[in-house]
PADREN-642196 format. One line per 8 residues: number of its first residue (from 1); their letters; for each residue z, x, y of N, C-alpha, C. Coordinates in Angstrom, 2 decimals, decimal comma. Layout:
// residues N
NUM	A	Z/X/Y/Z/X/Y/Z/X/Y; ...
END
This chain:
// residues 240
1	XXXXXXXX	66,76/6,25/-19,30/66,61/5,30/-18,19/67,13/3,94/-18,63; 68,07/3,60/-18,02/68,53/2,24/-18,67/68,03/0,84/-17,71; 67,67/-0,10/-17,92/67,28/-1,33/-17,19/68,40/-2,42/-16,78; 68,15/-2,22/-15,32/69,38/-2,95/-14,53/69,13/-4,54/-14,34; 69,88/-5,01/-14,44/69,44/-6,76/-14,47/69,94/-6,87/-12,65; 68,13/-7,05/-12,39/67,51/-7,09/-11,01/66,84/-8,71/-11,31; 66,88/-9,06/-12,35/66,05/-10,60/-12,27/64,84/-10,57/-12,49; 64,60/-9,29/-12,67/62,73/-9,44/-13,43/63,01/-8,95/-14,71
9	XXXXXXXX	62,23/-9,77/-15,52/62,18/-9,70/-16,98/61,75/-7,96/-17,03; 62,50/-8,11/-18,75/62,45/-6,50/-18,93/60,95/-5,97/-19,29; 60,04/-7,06/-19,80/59,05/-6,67/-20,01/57,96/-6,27/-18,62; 58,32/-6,76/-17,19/57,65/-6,51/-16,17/58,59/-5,25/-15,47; 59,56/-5,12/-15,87/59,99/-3,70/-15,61/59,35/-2,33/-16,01; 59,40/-3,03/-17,57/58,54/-1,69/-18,07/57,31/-1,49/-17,69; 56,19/-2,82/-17,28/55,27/-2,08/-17,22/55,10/-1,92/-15,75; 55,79/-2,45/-14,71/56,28/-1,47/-13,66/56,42/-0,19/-13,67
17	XXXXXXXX	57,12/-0,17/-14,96/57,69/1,58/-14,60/56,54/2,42/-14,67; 55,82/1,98/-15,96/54,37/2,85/-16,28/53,39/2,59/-15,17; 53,32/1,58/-14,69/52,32/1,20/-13,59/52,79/2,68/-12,41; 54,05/2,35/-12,18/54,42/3,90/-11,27/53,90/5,13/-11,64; 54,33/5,18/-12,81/53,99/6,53/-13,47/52,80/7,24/-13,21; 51,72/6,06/-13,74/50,45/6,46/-13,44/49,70/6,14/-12,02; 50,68/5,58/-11,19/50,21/6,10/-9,72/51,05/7,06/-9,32; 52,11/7,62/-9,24/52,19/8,89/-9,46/51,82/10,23/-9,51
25	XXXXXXXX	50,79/10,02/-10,88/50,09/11,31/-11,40/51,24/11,68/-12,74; 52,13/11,16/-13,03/52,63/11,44/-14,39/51,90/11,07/-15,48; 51,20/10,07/-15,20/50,11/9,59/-16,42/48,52/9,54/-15,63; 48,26/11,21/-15,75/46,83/10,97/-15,66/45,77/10,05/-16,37; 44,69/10,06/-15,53/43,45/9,35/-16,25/43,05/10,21/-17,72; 43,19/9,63/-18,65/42,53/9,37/-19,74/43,82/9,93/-20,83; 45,38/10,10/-20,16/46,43/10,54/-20,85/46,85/9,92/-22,24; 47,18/10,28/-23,16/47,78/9,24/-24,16/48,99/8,91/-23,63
33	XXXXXXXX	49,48/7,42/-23,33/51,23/7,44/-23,10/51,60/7,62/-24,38; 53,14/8,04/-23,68/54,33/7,40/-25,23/53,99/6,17/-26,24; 54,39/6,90/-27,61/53,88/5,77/-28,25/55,33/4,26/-28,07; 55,32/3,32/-28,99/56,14/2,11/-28,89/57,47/2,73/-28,80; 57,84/3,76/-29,67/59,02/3,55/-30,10/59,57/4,73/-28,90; 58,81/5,49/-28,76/59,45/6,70/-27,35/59,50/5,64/-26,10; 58,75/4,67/-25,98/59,10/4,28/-24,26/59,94/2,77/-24,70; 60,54/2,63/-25,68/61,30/1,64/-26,09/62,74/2,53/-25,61
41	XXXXXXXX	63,10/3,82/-26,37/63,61/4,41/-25,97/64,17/4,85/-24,77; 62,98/5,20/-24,07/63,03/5,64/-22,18/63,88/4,47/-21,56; 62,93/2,92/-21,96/63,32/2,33/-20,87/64,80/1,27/-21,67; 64,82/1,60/-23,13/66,36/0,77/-23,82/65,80/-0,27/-23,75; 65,10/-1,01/-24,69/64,28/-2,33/-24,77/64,07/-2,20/-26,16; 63,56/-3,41/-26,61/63,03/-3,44/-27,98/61,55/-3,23/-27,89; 60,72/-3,16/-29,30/59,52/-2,57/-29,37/58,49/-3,71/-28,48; 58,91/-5,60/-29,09/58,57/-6,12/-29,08/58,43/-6,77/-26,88
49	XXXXXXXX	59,15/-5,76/-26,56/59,71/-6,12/-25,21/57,99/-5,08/-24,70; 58,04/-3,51/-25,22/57,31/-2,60/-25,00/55,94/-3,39/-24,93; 55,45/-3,59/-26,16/54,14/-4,37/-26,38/53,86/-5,62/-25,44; 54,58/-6,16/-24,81/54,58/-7,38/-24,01/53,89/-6,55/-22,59; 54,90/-5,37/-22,25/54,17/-4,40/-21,05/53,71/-4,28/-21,14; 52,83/-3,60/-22,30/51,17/-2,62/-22,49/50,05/-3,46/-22,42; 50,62/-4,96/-23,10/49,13/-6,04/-22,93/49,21/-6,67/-21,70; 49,61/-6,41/-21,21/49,94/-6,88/-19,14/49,05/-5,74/-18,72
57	XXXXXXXX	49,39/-4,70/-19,09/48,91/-3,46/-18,12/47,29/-3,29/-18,57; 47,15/-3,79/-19,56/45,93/-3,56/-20,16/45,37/-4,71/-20,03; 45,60/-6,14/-19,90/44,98/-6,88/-19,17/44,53/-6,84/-18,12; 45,41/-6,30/-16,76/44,90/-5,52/-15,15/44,14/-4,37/-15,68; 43,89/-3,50/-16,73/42,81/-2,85/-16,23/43,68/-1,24/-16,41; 44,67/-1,18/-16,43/45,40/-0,20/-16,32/45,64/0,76/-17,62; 45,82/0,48/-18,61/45,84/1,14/-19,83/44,41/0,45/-21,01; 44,55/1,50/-21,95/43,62/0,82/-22,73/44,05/1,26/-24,31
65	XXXXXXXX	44,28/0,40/-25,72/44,88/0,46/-26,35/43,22/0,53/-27,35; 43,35/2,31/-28,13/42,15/2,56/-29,21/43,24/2,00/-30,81; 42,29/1,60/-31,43/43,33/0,91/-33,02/43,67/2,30/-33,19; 44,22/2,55/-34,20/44,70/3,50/-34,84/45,10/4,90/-34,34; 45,03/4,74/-32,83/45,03/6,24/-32,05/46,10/6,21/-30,74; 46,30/5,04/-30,55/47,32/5,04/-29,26/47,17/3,75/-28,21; 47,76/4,31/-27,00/48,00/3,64/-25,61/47,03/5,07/-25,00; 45,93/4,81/-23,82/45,37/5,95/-23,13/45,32/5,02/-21,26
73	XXXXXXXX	46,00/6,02/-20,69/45,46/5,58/-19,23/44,06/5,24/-18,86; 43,66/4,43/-18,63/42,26/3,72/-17,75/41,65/4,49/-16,90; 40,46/5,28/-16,98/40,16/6,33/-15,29/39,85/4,89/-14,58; 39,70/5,47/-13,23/39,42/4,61/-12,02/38,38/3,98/-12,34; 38,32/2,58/-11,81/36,44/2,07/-11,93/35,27/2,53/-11,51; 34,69/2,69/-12,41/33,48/3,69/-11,82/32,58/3,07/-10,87; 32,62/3,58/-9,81/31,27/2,89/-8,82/29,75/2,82/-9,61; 28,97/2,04/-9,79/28,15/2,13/-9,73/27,04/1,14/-8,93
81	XXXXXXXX	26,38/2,42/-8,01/25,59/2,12/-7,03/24,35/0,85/-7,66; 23,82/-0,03/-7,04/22,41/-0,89/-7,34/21,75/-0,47/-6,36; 21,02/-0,15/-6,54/19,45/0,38/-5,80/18,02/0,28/-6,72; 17,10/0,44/-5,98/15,87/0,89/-6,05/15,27/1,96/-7,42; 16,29/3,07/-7,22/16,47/4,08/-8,37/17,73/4,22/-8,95; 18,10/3,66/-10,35/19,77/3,63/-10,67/19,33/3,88/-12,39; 19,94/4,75/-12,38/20,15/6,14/-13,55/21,70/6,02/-14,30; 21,45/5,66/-15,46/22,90/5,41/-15,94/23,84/6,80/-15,85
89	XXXXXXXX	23,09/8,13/-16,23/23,38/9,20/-16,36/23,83/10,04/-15,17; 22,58/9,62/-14,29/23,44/10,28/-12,80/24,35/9,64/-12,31; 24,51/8,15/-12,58/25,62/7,79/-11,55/27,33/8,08/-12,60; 27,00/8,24/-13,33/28,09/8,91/-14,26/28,44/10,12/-14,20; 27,43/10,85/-13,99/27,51/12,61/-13,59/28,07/12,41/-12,14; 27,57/11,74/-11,29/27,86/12,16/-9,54/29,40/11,61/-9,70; 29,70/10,98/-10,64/31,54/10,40/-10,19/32,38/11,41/-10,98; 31,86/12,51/-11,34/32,48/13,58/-12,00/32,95/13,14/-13,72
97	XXXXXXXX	31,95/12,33/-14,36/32,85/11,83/-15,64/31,07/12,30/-16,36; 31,82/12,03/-17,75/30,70/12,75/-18,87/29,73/11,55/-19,13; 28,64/11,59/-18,86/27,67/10,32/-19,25/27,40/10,80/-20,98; 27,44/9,27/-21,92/26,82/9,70/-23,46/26,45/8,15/-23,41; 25,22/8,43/-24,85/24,63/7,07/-24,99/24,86/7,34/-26,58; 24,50/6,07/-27,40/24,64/6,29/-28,79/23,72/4,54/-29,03; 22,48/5,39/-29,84/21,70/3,93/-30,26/22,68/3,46/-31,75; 23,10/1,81/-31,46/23,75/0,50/-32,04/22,63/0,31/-33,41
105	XXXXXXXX	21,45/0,33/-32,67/20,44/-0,79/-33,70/19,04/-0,66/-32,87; 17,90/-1,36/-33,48/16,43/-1,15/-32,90/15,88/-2,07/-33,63; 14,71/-2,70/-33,29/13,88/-3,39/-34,17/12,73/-3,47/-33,42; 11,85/-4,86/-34,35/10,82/-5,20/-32,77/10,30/-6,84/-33,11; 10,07/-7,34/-31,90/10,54/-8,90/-32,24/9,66/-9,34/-31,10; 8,88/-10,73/-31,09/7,95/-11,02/-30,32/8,76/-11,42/-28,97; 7,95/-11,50/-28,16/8,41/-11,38/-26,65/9,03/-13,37/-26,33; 10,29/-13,67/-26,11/10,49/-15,28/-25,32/9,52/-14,86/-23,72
113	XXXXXXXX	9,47/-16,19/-23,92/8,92/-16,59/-22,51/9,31/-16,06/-21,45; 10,73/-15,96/-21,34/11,35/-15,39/-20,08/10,93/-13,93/-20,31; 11,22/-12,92/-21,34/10,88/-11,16/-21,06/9,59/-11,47/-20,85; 8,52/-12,17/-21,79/7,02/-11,94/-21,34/7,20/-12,07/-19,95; 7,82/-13,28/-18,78/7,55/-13,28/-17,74/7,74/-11,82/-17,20; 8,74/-11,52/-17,63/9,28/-10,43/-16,89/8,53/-8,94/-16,69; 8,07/-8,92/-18,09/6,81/-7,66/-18,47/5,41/-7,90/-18,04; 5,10/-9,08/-17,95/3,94/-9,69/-17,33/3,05/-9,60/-18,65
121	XXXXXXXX	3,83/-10,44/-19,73/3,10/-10,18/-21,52/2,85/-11,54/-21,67; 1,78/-11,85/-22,87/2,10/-12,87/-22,98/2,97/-13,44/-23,84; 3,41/-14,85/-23,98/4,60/-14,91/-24,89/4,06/-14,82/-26,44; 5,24/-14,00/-27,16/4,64/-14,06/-28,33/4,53/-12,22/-28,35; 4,42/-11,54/-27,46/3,67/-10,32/-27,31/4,40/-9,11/-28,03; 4,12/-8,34/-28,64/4,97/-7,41/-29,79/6,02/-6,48/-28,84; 7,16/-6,31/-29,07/8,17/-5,81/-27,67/8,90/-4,79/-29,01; 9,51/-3,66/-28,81/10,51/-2,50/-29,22/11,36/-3,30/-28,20
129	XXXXXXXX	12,79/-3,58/-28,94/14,12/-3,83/-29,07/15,10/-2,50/-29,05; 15,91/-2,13/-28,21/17,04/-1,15/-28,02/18,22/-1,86/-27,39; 19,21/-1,38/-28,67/20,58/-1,75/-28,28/21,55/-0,39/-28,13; 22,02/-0,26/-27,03/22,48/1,11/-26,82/23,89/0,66/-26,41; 24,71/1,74/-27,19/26,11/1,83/-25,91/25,90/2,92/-25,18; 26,62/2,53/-24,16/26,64/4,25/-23,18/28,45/4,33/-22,63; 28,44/5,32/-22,37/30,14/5,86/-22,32/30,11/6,49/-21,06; 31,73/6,23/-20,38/31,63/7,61/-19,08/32,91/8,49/-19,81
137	XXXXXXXX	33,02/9,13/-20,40/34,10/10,56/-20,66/35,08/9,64/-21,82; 33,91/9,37/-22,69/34,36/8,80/-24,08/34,77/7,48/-24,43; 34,64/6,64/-22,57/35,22/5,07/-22,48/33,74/4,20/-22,60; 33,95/3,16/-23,37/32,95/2,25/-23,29/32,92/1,99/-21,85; 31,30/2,12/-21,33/31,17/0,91/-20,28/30,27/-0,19/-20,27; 29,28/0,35/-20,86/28,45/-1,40/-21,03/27,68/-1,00/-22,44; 26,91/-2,45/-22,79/25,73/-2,24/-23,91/25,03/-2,39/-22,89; 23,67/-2,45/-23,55/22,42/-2,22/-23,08/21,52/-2,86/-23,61
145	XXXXXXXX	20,79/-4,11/-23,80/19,87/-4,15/-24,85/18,76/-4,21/-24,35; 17,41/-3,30/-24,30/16,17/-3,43/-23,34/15,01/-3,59/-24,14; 14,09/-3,93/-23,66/12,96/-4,54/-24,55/11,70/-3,72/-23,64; 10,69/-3,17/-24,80/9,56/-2,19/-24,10/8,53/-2,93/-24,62; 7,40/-2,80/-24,12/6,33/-3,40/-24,44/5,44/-2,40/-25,50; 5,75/-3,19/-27,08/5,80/-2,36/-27,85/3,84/-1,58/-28,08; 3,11/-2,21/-27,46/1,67/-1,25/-27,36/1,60/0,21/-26,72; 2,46/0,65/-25,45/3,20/1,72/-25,16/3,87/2,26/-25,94
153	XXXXXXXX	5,22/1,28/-26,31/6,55/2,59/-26,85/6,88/1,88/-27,69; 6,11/2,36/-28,93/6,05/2,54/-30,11/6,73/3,19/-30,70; 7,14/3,63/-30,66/8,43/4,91/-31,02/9,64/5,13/-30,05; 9,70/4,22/-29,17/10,72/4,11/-28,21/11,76/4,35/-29,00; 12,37/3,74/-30,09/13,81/3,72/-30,78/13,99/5,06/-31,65; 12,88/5,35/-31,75/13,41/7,20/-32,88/13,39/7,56/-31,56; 12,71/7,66/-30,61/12,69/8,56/-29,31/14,48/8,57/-28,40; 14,53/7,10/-28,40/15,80/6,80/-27,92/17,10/8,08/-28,77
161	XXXXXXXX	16,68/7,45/-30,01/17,83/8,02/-30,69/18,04/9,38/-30,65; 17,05/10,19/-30,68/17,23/11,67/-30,38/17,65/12,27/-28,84; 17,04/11,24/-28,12/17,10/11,85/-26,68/18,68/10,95/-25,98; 19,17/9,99/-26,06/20,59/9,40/-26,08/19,91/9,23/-24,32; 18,75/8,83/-23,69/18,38/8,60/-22,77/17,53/7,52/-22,39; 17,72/6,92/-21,73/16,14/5,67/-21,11/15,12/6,94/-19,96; 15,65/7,77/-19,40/14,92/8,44/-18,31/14,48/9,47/-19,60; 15,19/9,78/-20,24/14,54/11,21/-21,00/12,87/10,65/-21,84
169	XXXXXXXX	13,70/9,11/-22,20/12,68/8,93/-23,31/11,70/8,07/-23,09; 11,41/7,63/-21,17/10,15/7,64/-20,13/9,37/8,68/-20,10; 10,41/10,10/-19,54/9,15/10,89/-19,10/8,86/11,34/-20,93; 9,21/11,11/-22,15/8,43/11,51/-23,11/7,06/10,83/-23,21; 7,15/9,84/-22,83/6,00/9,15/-22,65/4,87/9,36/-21,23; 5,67/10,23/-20,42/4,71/11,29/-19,32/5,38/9,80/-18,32; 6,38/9,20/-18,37/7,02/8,97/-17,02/7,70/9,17/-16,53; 7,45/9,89/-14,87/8,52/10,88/-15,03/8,95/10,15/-13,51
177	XXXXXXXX	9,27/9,17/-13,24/9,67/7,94/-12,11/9,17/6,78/-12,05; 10,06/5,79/-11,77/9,93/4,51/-12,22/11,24/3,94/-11,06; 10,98/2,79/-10,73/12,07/2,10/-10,04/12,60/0,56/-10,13; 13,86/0,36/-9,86/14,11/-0,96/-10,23/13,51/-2,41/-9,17; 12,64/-3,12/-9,89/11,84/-3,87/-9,24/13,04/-5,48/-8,95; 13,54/-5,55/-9,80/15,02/-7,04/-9,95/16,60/-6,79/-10,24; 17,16/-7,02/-9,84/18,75/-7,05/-10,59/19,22/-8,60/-10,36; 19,88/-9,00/-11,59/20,42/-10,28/-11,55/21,53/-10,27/-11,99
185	XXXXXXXX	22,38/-10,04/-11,53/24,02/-10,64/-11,80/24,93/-11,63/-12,09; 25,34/-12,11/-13,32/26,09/-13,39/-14,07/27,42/-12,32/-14,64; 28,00/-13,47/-14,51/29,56/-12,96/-15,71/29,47/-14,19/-16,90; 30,24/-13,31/-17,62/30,52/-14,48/-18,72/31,97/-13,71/-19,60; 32,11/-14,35/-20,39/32,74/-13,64/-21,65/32,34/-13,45/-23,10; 32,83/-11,94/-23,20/32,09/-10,49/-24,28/32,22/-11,71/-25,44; 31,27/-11,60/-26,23/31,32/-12,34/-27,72/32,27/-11,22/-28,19; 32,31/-11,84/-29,56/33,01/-11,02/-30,59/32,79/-9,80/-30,59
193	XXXXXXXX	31,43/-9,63/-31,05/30,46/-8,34/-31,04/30,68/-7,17/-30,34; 30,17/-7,92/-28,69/30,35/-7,08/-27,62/31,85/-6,48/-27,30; 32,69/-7,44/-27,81/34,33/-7,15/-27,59/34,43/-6,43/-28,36; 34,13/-5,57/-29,58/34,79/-4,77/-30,72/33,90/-3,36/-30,03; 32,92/-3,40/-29,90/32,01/-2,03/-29,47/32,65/-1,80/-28,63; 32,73/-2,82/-27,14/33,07/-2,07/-25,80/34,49/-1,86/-26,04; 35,25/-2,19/-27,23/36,73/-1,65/-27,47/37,80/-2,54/-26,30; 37,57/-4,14/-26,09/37,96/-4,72/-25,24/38,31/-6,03/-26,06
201	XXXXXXXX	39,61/-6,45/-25,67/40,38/-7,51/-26,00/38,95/-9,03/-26,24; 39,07/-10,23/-27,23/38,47/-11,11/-27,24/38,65/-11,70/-25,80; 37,70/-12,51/-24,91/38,28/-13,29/-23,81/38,42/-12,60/-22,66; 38,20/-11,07/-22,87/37,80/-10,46/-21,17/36,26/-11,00/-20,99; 36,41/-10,07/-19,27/35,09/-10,75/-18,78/34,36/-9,53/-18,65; 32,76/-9,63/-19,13/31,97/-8,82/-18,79/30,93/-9,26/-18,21; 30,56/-8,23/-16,98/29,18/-8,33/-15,50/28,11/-8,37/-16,71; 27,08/-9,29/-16,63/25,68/-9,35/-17,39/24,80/-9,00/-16,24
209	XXXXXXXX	23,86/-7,42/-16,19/22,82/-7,12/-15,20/21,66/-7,44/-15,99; 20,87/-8,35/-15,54/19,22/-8,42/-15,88/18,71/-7,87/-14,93; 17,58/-6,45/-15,73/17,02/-5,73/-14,75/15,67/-5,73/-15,00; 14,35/-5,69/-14,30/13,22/-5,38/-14,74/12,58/-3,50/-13,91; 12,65/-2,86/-14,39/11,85/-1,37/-13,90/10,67/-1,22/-14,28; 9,84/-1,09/-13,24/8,33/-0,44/-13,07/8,12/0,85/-12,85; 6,68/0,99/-13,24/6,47/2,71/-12,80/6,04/2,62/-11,29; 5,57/3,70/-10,85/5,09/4,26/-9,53/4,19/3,19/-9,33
217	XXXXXXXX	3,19/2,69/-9,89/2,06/1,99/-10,01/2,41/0,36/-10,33; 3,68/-0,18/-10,19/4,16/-1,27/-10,05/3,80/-1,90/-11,78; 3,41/-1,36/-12,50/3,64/-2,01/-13,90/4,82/-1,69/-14,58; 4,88/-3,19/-14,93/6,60/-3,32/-15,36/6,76/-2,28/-16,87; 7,83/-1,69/-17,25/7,99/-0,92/-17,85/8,87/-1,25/-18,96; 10,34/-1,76/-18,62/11,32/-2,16/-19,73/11,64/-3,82/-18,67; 12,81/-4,21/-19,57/13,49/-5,03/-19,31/14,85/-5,05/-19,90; 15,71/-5,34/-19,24/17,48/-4,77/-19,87/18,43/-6,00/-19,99
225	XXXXXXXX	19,04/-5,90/-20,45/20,20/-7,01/-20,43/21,45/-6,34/-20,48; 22,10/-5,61/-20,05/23,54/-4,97/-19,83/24,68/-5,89/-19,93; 25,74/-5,56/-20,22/27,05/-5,73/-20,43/28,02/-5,05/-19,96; 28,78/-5,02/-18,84/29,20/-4,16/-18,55/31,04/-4,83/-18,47; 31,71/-3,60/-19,07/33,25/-4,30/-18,93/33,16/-4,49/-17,24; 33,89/-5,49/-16,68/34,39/-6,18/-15,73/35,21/-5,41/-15,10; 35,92/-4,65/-16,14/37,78/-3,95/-15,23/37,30/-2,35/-15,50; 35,77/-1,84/-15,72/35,51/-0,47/-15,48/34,71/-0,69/-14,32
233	XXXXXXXX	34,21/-1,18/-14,30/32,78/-0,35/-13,19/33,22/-1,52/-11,84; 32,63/-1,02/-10,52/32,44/-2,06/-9,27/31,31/-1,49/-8,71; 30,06/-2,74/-8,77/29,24/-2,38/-8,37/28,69/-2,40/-6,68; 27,99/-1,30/-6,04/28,12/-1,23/-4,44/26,63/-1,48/-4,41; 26,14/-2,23/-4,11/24,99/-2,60/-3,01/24,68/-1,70/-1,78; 23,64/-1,33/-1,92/23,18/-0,17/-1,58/21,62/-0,34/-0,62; 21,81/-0,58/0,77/20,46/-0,90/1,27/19,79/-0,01/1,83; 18,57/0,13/1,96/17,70/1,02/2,61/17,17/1,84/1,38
END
């Protein structure tokens, strides 16, 4: 394929071309593309022309670049519903993609003012700490960091870790429904931290959900602080 001088730089050609591709269906969701030197080739450009495309396309959201493993197509943004009852696992299962969790870290650390508000503790009050990633079909989509009121779940973090669940490792504790009582929505941008786990460039933006969930019986249960990449998920508001 040789590149015709149309007046758009060669680097927005190329990632034109791939942008086609993968609306198309030549580059399915979760495909490895060509590496540098094959679509340097395709499109007769230099490497340095190639790499200029891929961090365009991967800035929109469109490709996503693992170190040492490649260029992989982006699946679609995953809906995820806010409601009343919102399940990291089902809403990952119902969009046809693989839900996984993997516990980061755990500790336990006295409650700030704001979670006590939130747990209805007082400040100061002994809280289990969980930092989780969770994945839809092997892609980062958010951390997780939730705080339990550690006189209950005491073992929340070995529990976590075996069960790779927040619903599994409720009803171990005999809860077997619970619903979301708050959601609070801020953006900001991923620290360092959050940028190397969720496998996302320094300086993107990630949705921050503060959530509080109660049981049946309106006592507050956890409290969450999520991270969610910005250019995976769109979240739908959901009434009734």
């Amino acid at each position: 394929m040789s590149m015709q001088d149309t007046g758009v730089a060669l680097w927005r050609q190329v990632a034109d071309g791939i942008e086609r591709g993968i609306a198309d269906g030549t580059y399915a969701s979760g495909d490895k593309l060509p590496g540098e030197t094959e679509i340097a080739e395709i499109y007769r450009v230099n490497r340095h022309t190639v790499r200029r495309a891929l961090a365009t396309l991967a800035e929109r959201g469109f490709v996503r670049a693992e170190r040492g493993s490649g260029t992989y197509v982006e699946a679609p943004k995953l809906a995820y519903p806010l409601r009343s009852r919102t399940r990291f696992s089902e809403i990952v299962g119902a969009g046809g993609r693989e839900p996984d969790g993997r516990l980061i870290e755990s500790g336990t650390e006295p409650a700030t003012r704001d979670i006590a508000k939130q747990l209805r503790l007082k400040t100061g009050a002994p809280l289990v700490r969980i930092e989780a990633l969770r994945f839809a079909d092997k892609t980062p989509i958010c951390i997780g960091t939730t705080w339990f009121p550690a006189d209950r779940f005491a073992d929340a973090a070995a529990v976590y870790e075996r069960l790779n669940s927040t619903t599994k490792l409720l009803a171990y504790y005999g809860i077997t429904d619970y619903r979301r009582l708050s959601t609070r929505i801020t953006a900001a941008i991923a620290n360092a931290t959050d940028a190397a786990r969720l496998d996302i460039a320094l300086g993107r933006p990630v949705l921050i959900v503060d959530s509080t969930d109660v049981g049946i019986d309106g006592t507050p249960l956890k409290f969450s602080r999520s991270r969610f990449v910005a250019e995976r998920v769109e979240f739908v508001v959901e009434n009734g």
